[in-house]
Residue frames as qw, qx, qy, qz and C-alpha x, y, z in Angstrom:
[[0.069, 0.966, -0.101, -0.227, 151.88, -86.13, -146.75],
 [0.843, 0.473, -0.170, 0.192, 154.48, -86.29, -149.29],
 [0.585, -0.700, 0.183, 0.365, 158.41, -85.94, -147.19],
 [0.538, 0.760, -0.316, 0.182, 161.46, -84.54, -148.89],
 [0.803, -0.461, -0.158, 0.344, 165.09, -85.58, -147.70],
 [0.320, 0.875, -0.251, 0.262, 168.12, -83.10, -147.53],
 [0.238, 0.524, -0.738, 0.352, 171.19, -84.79, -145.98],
 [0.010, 0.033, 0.905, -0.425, 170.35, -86.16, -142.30],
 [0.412, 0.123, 0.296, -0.853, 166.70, -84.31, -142.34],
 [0.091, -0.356, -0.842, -0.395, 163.73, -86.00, -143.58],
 [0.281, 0.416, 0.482, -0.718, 160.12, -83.78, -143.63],
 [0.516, 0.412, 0.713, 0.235, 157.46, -83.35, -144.91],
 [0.495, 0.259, 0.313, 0.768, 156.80, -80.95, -147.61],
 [0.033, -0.659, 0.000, -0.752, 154.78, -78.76, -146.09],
 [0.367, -0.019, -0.495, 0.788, 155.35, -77.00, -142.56],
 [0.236, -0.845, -0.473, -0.083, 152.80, -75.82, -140.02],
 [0.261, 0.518, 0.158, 0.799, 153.47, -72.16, -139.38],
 [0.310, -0.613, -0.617, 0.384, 153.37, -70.90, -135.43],
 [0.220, 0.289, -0.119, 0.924, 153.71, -67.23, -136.35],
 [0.484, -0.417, -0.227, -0.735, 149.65, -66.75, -135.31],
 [0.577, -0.325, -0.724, 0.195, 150.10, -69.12, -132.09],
 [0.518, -0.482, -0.336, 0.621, 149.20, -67.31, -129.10],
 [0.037, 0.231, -0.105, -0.966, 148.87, -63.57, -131.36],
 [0.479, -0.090, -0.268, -0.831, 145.78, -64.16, -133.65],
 [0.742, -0.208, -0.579, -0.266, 144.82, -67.75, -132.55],
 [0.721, -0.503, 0.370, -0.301, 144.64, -69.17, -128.42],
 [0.325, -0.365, 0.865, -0.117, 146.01, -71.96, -126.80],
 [0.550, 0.067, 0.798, -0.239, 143.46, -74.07, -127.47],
 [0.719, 0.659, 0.201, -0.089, 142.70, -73.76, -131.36],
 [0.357, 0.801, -0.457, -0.149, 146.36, -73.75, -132.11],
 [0.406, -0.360, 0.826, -0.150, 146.72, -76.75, -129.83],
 [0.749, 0.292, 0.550, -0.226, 144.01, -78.37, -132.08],
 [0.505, 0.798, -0.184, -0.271, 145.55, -77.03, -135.50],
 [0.035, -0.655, 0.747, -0.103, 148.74, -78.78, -134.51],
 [0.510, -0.023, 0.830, -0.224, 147.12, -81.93, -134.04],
 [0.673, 0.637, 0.227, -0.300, 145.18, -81.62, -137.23],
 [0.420, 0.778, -0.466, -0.029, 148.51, -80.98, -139.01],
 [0.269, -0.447, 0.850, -0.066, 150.28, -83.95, -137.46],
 [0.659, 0.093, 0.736, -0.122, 147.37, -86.38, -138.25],
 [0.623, 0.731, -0.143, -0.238, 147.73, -84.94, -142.22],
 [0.901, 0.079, 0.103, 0.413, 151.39, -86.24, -141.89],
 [0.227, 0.909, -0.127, 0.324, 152.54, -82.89, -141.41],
 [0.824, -0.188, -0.271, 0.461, 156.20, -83.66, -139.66],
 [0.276, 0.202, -0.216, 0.914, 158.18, -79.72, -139.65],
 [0.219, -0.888, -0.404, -0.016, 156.95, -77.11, -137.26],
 [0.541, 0.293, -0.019, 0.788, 158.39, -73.96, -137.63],
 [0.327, -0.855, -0.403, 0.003, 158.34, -71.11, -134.86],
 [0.276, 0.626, -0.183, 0.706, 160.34, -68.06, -132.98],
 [0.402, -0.178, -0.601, 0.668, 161.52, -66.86, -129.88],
 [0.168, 0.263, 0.294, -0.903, 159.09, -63.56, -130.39],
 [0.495, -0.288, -0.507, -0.644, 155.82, -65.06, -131.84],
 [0.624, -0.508, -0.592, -0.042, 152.90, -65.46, -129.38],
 [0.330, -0.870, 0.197, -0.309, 154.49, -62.28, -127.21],
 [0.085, 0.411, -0.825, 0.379, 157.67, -65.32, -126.28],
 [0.505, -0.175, 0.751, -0.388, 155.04, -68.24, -125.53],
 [0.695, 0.384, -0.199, -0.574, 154.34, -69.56, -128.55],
 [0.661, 0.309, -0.643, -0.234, 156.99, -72.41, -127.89],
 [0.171, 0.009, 0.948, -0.268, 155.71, -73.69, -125.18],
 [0.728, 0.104, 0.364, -0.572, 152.66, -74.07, -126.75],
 [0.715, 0.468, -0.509, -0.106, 154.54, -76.29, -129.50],
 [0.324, 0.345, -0.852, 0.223, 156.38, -77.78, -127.05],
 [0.518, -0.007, 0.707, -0.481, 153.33, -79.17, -124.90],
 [0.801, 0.411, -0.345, -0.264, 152.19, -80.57, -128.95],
 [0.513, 0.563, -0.647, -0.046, 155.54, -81.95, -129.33],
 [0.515, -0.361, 0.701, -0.336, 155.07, -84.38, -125.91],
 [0.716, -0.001, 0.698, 0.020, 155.65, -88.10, -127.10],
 [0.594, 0.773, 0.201, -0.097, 155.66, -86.64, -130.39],
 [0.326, -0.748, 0.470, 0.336, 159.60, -85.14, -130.37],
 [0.550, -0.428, 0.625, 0.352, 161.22, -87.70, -132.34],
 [0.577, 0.478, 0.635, 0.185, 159.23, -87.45, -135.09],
 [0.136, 0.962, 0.112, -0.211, 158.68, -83.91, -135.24],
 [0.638, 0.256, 0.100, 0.719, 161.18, -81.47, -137.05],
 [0.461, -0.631, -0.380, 0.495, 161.96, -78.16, -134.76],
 [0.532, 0.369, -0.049, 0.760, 163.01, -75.10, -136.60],
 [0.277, -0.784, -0.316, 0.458, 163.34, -71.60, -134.36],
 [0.485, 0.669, 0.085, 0.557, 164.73, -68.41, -134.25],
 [0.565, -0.583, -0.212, 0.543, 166.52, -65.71, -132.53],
 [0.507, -0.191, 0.002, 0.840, 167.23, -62.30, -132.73],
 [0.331, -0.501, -0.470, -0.647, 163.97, -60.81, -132.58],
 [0.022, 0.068, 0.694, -0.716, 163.06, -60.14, -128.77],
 [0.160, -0.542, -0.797, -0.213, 159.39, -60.80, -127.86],
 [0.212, -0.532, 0.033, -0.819, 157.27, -57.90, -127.48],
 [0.265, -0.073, -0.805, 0.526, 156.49, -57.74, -123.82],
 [0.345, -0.536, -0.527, -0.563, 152.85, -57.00, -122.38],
 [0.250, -0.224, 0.599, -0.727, 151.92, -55.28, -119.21],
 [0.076, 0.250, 0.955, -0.142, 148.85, -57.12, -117.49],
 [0.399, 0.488, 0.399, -0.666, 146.31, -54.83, -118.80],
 [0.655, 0.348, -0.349, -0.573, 147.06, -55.39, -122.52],
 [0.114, -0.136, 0.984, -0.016, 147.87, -59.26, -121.62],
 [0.386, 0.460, 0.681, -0.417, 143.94, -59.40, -120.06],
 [0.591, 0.607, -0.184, -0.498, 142.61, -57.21, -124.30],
 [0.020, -0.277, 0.838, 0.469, 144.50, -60.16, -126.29],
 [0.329, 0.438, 0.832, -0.088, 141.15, -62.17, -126.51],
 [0.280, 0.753, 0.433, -0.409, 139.40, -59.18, -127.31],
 [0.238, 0.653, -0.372, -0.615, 142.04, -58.17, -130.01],
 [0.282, -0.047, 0.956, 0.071, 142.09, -61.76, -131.36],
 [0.403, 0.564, 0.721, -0.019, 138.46, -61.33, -132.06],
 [0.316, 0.845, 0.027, -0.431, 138.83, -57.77, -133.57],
 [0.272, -0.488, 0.727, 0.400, 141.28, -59.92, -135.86],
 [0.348, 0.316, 0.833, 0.290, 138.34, -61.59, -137.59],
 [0.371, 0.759, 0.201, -0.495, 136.26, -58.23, -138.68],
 [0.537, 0.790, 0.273, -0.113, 136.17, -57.55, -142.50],
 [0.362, 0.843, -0.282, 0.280, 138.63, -54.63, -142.86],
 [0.511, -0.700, 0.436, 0.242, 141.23, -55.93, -140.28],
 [0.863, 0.316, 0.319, 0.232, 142.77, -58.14, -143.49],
 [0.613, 0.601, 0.177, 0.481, 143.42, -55.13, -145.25],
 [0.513, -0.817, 0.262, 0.016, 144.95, -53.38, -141.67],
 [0.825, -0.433, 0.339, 0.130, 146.89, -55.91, -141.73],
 [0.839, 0.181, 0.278, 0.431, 148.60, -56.03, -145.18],
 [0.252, 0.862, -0.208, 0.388, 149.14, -52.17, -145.19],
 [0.183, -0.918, 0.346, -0.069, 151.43, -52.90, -142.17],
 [0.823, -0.210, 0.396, 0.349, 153.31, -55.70, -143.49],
 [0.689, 0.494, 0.042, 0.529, 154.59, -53.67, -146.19],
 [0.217, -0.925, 0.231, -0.211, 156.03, -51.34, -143.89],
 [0.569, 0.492, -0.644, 0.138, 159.85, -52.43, -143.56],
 [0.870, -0.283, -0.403, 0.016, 160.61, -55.55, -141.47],
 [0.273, -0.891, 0.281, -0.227, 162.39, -55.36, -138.21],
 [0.695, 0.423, -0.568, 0.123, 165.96, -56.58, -138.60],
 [0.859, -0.354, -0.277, 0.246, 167.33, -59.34, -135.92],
 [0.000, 0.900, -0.382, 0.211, 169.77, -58.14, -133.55],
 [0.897, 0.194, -0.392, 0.063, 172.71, -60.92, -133.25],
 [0.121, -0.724, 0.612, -0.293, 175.55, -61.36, -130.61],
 [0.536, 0.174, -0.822, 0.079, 176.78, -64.71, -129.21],
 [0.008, 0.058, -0.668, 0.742, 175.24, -63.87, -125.85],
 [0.497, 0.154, 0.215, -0.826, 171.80, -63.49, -127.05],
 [0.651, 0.243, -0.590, -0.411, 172.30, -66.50, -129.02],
 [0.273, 0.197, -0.855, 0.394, 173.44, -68.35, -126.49],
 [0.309, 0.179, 0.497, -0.791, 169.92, -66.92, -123.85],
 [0.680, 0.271, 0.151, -0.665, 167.59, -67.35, -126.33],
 [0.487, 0.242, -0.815, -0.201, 168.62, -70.79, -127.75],
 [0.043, 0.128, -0.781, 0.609, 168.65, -71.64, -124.06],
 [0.469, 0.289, 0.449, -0.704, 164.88, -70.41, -123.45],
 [0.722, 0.175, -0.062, -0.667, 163.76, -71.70, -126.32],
 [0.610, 0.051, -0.781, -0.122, 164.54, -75.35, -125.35],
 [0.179, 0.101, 0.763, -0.613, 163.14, -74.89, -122.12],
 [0.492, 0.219, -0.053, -0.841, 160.01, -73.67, -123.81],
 [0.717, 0.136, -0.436, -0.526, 159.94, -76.20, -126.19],
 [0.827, -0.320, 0.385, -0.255, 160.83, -79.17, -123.83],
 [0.950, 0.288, -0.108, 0.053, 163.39, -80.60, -125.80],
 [0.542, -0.671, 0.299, 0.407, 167.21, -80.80, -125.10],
 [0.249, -0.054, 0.576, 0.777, 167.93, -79.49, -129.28],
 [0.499, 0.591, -0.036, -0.632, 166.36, -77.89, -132.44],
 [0.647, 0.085, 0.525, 0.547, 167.29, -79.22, -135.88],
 [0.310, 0.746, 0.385, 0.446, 166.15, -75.89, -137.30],
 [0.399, -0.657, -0.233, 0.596, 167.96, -72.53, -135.91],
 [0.466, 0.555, 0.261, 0.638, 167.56, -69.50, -138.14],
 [0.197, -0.219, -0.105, 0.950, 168.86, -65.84, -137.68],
 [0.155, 0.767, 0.576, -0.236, 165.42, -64.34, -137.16],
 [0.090, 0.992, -0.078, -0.026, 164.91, -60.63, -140.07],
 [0.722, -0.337, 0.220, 0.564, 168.94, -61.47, -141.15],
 [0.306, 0.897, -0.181, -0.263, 171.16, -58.85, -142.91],
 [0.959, 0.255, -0.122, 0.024, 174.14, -59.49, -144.56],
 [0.063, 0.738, -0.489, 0.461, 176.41, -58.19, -142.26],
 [0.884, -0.313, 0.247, -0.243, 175.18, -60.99, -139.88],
 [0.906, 0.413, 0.004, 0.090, 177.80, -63.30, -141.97],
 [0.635, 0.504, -0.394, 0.434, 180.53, -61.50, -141.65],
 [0.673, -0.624, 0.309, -0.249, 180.02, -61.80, -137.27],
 [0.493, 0.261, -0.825, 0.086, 183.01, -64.09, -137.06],
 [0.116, -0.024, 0.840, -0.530, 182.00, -64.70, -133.43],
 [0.814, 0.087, 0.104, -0.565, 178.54, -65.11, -134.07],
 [0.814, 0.367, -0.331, -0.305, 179.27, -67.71, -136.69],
 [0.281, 0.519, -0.745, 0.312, 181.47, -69.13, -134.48],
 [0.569, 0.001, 0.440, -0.695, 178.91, -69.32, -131.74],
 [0.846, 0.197, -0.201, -0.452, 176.52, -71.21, -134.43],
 [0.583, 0.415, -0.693, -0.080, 179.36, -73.79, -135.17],
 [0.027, 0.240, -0.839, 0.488, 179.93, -74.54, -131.50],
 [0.549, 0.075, 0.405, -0.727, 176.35, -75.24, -131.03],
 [0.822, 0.254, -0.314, -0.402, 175.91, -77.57, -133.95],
 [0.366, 0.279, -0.844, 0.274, 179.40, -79.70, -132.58],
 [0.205, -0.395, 0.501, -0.743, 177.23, -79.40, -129.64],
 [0.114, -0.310, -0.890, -0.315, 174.18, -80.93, -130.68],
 [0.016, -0.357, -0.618, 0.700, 172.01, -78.60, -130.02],
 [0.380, 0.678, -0.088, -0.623, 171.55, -77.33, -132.91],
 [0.815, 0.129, 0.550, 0.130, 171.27, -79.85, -136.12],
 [0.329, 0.324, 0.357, 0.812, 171.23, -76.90, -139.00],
 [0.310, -0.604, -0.299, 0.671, 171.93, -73.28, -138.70],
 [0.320, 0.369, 0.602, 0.632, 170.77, -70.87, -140.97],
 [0.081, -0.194, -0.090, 0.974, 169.25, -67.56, -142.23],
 [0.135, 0.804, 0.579, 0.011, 165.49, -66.27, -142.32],
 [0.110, -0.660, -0.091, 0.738, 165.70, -63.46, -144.42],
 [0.326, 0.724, -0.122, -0.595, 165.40, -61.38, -147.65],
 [0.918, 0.326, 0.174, 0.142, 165.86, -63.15, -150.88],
 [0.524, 0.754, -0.340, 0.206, 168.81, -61.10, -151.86],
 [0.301, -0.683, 0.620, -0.241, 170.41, -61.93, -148.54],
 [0.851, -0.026, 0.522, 0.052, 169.41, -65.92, -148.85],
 [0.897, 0.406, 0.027, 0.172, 171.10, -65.55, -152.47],
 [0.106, 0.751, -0.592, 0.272, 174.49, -64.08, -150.81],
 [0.746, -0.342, 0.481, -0.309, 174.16, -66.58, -148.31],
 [0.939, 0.205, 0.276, 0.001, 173.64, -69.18, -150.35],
 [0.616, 0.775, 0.025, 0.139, 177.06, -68.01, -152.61],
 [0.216, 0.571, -0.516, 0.601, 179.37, -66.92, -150.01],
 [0.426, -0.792, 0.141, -0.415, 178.00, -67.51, -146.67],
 [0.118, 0.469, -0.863, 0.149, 180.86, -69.53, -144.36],
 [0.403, 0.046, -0.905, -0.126, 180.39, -72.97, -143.40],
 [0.101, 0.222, 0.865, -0.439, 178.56, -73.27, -140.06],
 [0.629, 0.229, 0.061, -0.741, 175.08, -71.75, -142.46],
 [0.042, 0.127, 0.960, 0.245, 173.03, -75.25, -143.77],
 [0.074, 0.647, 0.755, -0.077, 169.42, -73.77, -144.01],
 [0.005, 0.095, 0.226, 0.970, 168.14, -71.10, -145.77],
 [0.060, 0.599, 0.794, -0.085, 164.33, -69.85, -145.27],
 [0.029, 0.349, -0.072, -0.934, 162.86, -66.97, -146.86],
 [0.479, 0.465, 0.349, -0.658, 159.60, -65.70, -148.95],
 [0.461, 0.243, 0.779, 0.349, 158.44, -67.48, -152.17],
 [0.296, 0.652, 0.106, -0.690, 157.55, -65.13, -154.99],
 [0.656, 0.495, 0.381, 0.423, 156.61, -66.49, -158.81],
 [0.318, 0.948, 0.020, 0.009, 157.19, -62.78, -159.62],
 [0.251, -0.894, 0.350, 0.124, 161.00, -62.66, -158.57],
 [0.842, 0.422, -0.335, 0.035, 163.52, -64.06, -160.54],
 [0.039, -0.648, 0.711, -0.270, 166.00, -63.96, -157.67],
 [0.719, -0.119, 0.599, -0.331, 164.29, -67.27, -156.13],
 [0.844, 0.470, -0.206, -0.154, 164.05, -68.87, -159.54],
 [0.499, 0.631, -0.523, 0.281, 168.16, -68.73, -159.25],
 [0.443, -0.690, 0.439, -0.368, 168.30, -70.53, -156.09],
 [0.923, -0.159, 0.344, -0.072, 168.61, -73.76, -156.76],
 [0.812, 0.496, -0.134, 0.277, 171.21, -73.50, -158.98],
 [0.087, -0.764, 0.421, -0.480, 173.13, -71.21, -156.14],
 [0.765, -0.491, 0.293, -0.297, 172.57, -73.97, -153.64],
 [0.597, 0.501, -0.620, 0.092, 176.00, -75.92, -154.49],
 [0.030, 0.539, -0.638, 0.548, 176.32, -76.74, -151.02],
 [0.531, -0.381, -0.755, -0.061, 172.76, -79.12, -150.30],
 [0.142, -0.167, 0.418, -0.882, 171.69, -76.35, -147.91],
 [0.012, 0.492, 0.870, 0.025, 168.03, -76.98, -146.98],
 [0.000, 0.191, 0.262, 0.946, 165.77, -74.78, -148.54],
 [0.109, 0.481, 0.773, -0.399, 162.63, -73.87, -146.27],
 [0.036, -0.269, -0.218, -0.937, 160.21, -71.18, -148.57],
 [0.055, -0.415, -0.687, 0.594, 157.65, -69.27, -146.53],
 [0.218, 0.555, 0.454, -0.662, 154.58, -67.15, -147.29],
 [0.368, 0.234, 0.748, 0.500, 153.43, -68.44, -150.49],
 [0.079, 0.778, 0.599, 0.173, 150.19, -66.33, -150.76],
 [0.390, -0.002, -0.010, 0.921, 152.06, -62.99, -149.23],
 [0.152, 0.353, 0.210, -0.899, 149.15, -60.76, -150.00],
 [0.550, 0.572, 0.545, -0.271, 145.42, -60.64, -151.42],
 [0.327, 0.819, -0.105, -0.460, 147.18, -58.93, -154.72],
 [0.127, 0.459, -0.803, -0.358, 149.44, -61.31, -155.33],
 [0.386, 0.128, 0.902, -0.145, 147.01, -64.14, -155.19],
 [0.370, 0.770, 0.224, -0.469, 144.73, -61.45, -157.42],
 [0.205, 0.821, -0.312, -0.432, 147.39, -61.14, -159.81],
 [0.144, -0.240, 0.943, 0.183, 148.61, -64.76, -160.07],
 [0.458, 0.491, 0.705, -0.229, 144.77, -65.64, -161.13],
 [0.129, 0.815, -0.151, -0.544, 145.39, -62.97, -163.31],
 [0.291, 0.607, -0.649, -0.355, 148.23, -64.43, -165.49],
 [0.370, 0.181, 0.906, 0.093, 146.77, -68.32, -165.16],
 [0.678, 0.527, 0.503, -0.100, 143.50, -67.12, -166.90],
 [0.444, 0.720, -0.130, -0.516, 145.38, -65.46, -169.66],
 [0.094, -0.357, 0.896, 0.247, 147.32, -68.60, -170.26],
 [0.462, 0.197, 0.863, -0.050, 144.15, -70.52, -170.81],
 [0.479, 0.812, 0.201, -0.268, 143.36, -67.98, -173.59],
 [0.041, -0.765, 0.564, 0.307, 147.23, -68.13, -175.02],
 [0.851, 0.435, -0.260, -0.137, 147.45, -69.92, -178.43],
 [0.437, 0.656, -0.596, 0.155, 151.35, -70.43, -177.55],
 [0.327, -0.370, 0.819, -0.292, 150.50, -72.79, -174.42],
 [0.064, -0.097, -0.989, -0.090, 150.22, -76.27, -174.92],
 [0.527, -0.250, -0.446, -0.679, 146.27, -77.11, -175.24],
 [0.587, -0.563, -0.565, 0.139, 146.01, -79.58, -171.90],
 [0.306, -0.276, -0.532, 0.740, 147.72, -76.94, -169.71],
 [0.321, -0.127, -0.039, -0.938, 144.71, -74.12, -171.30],
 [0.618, -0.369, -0.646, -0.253, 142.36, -77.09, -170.85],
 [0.525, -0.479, -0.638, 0.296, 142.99, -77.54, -167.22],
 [0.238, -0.185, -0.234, 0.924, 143.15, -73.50, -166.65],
 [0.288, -0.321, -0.547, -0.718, 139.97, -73.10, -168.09],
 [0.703, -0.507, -0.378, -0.324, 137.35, -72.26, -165.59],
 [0.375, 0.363, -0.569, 0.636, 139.55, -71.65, -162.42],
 [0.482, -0.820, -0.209, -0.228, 138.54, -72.17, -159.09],
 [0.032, -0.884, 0.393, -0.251, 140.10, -71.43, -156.35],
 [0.942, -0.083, 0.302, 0.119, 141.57, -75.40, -155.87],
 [0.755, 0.444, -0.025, 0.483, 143.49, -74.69, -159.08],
 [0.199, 0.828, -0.325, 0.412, 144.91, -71.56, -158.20],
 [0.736, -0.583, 0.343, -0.013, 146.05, -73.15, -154.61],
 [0.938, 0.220, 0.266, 0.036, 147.37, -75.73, -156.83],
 [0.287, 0.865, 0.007, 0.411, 149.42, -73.37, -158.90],
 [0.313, -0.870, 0.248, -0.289, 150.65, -71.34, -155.81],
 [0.775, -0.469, 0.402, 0.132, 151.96, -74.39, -153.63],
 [0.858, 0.434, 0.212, 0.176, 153.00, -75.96, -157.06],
 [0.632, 0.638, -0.154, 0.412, 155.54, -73.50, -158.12],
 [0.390, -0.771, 0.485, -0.134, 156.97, -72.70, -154.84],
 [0.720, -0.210, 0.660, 0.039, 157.88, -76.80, -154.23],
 [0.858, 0.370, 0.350, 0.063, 158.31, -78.28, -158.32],
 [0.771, 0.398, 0.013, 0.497, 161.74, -77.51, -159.71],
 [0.075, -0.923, -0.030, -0.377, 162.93, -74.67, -157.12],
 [0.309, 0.463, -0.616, 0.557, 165.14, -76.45, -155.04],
 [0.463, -0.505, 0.299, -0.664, 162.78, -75.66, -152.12],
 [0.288, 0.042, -0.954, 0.074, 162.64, -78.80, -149.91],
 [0.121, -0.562, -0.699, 0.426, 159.49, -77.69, -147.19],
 [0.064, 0.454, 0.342, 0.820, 157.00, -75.04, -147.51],
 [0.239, -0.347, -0.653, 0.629, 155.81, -73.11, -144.28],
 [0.277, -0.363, -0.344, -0.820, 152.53, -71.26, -143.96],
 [0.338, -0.041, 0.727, -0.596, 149.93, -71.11, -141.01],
 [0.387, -0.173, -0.774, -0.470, 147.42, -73.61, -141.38],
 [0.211, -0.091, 0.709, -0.667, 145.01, -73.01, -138.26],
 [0.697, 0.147, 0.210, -0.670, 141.77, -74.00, -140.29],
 [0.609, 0.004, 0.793, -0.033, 141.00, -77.67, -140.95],
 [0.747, 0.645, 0.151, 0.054, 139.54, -76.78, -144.55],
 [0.397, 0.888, -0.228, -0.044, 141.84, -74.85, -145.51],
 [0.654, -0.338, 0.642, -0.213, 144.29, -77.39, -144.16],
 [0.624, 0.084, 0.776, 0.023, 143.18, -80.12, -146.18],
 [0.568, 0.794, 0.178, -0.125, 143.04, -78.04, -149.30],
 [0.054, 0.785, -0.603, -0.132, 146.65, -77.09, -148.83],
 [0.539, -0.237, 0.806, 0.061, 147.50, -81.32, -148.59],
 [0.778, 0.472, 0.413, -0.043, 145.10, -81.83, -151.32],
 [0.349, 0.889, -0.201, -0.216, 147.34, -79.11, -153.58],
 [0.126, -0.638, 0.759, 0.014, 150.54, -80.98, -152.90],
 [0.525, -0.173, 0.817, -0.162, 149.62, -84.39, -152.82],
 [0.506, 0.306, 0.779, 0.210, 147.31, -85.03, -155.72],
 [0.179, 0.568, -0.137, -0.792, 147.58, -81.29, -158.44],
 [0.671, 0.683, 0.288, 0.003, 146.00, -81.26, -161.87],
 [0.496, 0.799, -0.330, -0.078, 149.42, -79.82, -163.23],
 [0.949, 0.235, -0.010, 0.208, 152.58, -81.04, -164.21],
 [0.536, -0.530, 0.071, 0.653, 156.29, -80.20, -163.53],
 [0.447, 0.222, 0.421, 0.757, 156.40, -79.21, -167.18],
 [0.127, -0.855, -0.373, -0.336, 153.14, -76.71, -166.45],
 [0.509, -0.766, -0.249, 0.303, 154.74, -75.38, -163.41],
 [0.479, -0.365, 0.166, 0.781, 157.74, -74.40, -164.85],
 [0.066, 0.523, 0.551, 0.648, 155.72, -72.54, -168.05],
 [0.145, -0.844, -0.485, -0.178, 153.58, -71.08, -165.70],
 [0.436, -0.790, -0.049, 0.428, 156.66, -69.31, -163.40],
 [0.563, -0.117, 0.267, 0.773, 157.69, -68.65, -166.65],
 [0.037, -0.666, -0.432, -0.607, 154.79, -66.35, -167.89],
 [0.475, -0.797, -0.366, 0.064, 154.77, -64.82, -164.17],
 [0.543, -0.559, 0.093, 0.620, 158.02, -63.25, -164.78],
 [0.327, 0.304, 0.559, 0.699, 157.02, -62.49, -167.83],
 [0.125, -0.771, -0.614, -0.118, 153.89, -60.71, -166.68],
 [0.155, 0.680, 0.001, 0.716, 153.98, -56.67, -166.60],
 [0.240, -0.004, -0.519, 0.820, 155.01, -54.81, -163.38],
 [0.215, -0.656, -0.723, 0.030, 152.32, -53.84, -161.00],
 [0.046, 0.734, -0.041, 0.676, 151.52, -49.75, -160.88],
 [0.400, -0.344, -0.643, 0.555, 152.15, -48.69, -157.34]]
């Protein structure tokens, strides 16, 4: 797996995604996904104090046994895990499987566009849930700590940000940073005070705010980008504006050659391709619980049919490309 470096950090470029540990997937097929992703050469693992209902890192952190020093840790905080009496504990299996029917997919993406639920921050809660989530994970640090759903009022917490600092002097914490909106990661990234060094937040060819991050990033933050694929429309729509490039006199003739005849390799290609190829991004995080799909994502990264010069052509025609009706 290919590794990027960004000051002390070395990983690799892409990041195995616990959000589904322990909520759609078990113990024991996330314990195997994790092991699949390690023997790809996958080094970051990237989780939260409230995925998996608040047990998701100890199932990373029974992975990470003899494994630690390699690994790269990122968390969060300021999101409380939803808590379960023992009667819906005993239905998770059973919702797990109503997770693979047909129409749950499109369940599921009508309630991620429903607005996200923003962290709630204090130095006390940073302090508790930093705590628990190196018991969890069995380690005695992170190297990844991000304000979990951040606003930009988070920033101007002087005690929070105080908090953060004391925790990095501490070593507990290697780099501190914000998961959140793009307009917040591009305040962040512009103004935010010194103890932020990590930014993580959604990848979108359509948005020109991300485009402008790497030129914002004056500071060698590390730049983590999450949910490349985001939703069956945008993956619908980004197939969309590759095949009309392979019909567009005004692109270059190999990049219509190799867009000719799309499957769904190229478009992967494509997808991973412009998140990670002139963007700044150093790591890309996404669940990867199936072995194919797995080894398609490594293949995309490791050995694409396009060039940096295609990538950047193509995220320029994707911002070019007309506004979806709602």
């Amino acid at each position: 797996m290919l590794q990027n470096t960004c000051g002390e950090l070395r990983t690799s470029v892409l990041g195995f995604g616990c959000g589904s540990v322990l909520g759609r997937v078990g113990r024991g097929a996330s314990l195997r996904a994790m092991n699949a992703a390690w023997d790809a050469g996958i080094t970051l693992f990237d989780t939260a104090r409230s995925y998996g209902f608040g047990e998701a890192e100890a199932v990373l952190g029974e992975f990470l046994r003899g494994k630690r020093q390699q690994a790269i840790v990122a968390t969060k905080f300021g999101i409380a895990p939803q808590s379960l009496s023992a009667h819906k504990r005993a239905a998770v299996p059973m919702v797990r499987a109503a997770m693979q029917a047909p129409g749950f997919r499109n369940l599921l993406h009508r309630r991620r566009s429903q607005p996200a639920t923003l962290g709630q921050f204090s130095p006390a809660g940073l302090r508790a849930s930093l705590e628990e989530s190196l018991r969890q994970l069995g380690t005695d640090r992170v190297d990844l700590l991000f304000l979990h759903e951040a606003t930009a009022s988070s920033m101007l917490q002087q005690d929070l940000m105080a908090e953060l600092d004391l925790l990095v002097r501490a070593g507990k914490v290697l780099r501190a940073g914000l998961y959140a909106g793009v307009d917040v990661i591009a305040e962040g990234l512009a103004t935010g005070p010194a103890p932020l060094s990590a930014m993580q937040f959604g990848v979108n060819p359509f948005d020109p705010v991300v485009g402008g991050f790497r030129n914002l990033n004056r500071r060698g933050m590390l730049m983590i980008a999450n949910h490349p694929f985001a939703s069956e429309q945008r993956v619908v729509r980004t197939g969309a504006v590759l095949a009309a490039m392979s019909a567009d006199e005004t692109v270059p003739a190999e990049l219509r050659a190799r867009l000719r005849d799309l499957d769904w390799q190229a478009v992967l290609e494509a997808i991973l391709g412009m998140a990670l190829s002139g963007t700044g991004v150093h790591a890309l995080v996404f669940s990867m619980m199936r072995a194919d799909h797995l080894r398609a994502n490594c293949r995309a990264v490791e050995s694409s049919r396009f060039t940096s010069p295609d990538l950047a052509l193509m995220r320029e025609h994707m911002l070019s490309a007309p506004p979806v009706a709602s």
